[in-house]
C-alpha positions in Angstrom: 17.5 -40.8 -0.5 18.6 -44.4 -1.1 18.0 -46.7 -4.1 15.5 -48.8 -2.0 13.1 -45.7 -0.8 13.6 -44.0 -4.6 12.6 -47.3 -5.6 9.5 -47.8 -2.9 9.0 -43.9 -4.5 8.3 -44.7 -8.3 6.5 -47.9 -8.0 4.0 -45.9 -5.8 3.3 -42.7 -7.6 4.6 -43.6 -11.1 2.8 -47.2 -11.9 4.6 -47.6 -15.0 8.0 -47.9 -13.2 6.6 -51.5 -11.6 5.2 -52.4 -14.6 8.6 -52.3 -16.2 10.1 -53.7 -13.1 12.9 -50.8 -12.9 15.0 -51.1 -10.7 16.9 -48.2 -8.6 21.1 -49.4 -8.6 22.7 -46.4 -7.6 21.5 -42.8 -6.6 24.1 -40.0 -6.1 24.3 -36.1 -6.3 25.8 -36.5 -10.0 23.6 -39.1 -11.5 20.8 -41.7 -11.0 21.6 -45.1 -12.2 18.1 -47.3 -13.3 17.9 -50.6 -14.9 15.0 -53.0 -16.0 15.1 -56.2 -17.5 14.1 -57.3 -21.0 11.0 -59.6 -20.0 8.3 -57.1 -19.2 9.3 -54.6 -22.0 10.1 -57.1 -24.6 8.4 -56.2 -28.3 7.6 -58.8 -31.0 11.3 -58.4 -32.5 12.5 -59.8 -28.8 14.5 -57.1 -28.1 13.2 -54.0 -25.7 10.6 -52.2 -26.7 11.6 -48.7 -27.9 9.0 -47.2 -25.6 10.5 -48.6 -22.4 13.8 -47.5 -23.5 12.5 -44.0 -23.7 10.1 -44.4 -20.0 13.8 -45.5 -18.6 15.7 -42.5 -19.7 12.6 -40.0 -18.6 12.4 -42.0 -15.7 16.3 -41.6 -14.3 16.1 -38.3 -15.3 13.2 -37.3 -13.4 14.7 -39.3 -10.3 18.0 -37.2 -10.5 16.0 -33.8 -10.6 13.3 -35.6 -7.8 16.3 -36.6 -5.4 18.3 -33.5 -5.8 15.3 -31.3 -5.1 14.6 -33.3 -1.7 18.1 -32.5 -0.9 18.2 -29.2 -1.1 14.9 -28.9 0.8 12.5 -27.9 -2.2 9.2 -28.9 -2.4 8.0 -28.9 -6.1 6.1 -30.6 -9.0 8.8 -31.9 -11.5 7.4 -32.1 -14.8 9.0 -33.1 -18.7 8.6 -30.8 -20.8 10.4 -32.3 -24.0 11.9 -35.8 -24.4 14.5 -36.9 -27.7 15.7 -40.3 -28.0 17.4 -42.0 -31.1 17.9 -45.9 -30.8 20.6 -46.8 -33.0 21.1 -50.2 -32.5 18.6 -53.0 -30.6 19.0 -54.3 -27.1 18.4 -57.9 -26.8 18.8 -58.2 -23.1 18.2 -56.4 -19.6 18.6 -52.7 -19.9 19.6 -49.4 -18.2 19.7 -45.4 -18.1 21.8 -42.9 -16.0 21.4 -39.6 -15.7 23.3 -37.0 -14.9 23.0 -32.7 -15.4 24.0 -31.7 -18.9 25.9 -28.8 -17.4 26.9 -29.5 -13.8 27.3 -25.8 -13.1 23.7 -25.1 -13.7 22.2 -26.4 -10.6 22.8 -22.9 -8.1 21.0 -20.9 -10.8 18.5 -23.2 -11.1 17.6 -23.4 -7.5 17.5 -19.4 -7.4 15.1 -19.3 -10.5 13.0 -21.7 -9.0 12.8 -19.6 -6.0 12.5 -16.4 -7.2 9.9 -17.2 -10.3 8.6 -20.5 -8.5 9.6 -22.5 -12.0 13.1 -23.2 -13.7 13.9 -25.4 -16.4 17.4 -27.5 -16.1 19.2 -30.2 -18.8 19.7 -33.3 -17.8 21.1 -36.4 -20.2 20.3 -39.8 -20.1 22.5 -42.7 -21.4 23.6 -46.2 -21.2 26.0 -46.8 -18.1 28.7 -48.6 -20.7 27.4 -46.6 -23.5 31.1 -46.5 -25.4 31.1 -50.4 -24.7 27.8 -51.1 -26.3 28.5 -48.7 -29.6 26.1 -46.2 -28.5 22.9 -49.0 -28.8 20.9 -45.9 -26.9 21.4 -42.3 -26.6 18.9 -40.1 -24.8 18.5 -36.5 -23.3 15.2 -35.4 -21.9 15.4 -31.6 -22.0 14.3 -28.7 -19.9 12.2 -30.3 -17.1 9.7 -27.6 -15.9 9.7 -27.4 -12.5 6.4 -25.8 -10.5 6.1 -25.0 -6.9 2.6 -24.1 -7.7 -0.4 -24.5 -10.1 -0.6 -21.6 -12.6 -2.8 -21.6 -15.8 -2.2 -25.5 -16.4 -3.0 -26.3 -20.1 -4.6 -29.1 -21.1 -1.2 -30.9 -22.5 0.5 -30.7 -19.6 -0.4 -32.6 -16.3 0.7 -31.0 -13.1 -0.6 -32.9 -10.0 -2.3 -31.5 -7.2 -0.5 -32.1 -3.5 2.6 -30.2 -2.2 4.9 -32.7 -1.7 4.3 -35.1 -3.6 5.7 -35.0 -6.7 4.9 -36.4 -10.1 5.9 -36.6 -13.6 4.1 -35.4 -16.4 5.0 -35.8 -19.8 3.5 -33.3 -22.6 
């Protein structure tokens, strides 16, 4: 998949992304790279709105999982399950997140769980591309994404959406 047709992707199923105006700069096997500039997700300090911040990181790490699955030939409904972001230190300008797997190894037995139990969880961390330049101004990690090749007793808190292929985020 490339930047412009993950791009074309969120600003069609996941409204929030064009909102924000996020931007897809690189997609590869290892990571997802997003940005978005300050305008649109500005607060009333002028500096990004800690929201957006956290709708970046859960957005590049949903695109990594989204992209990798496509690869490998999986059809499945990506959900987050549990989000954690701490901002240490304001942004004042345009913005970004990449993601990448918390434990690279963990992909092949992820794929197998999701085939054999039709869900899986994985790890995946989301940071600042210069994140040592910037003194760590945001530090992210959305963990264990559920993954669900098919509707099972869906609780109210958690949105799973209907459709085989097309997948959507849901955030409980």
């Amino acid at each position: 998949m490339t930047p412009e047709e993950l791009q074309a992707y969120l600003h069609a199923h996941i409204p929030l992304s064009a909102a924000m105006q996020v931007q897809v700069d690189m997609v590869a096997d290892e990571h997802v790279l997003l940005s978005a500039p300050l305008g649109p997700n500005i607060n009333h300090r002028e500096t990004v709105f800690g929201g957006s911040a956290s709708a970046l990181a859960i957005l590049s790490a949903w695109s990594l999982l989204h992209v990798r699955l496509r690869k490998s030939g999986v059809a499945a409904r990506l959900v987050i399950q549990s989000n954690r972001m701490d901002y240490l230190r304001p942004v004042a300008g345009a913005f970004a997140a990449r993601s990448s797997l918390a434990d690279a190894g963990q992909w092949p037995g992820f794929l197998r769980l999701l085939e054999r139990r039709g869900r899986a969880r994985a790890v995946v961390v989301a940071d600042h591309p210069r994140w040592r330049h910037l003194g760590r101004a945001l530090r992210g990690r959305v963990r264990h994404p559920w993954l669900r090749q098919r509707l099972t007793n869906a609780s109210a808190s958690r949105l799973f959406p209907s459709g085989s292929s097309d997948s959507r985020c849901g955030a409980r």
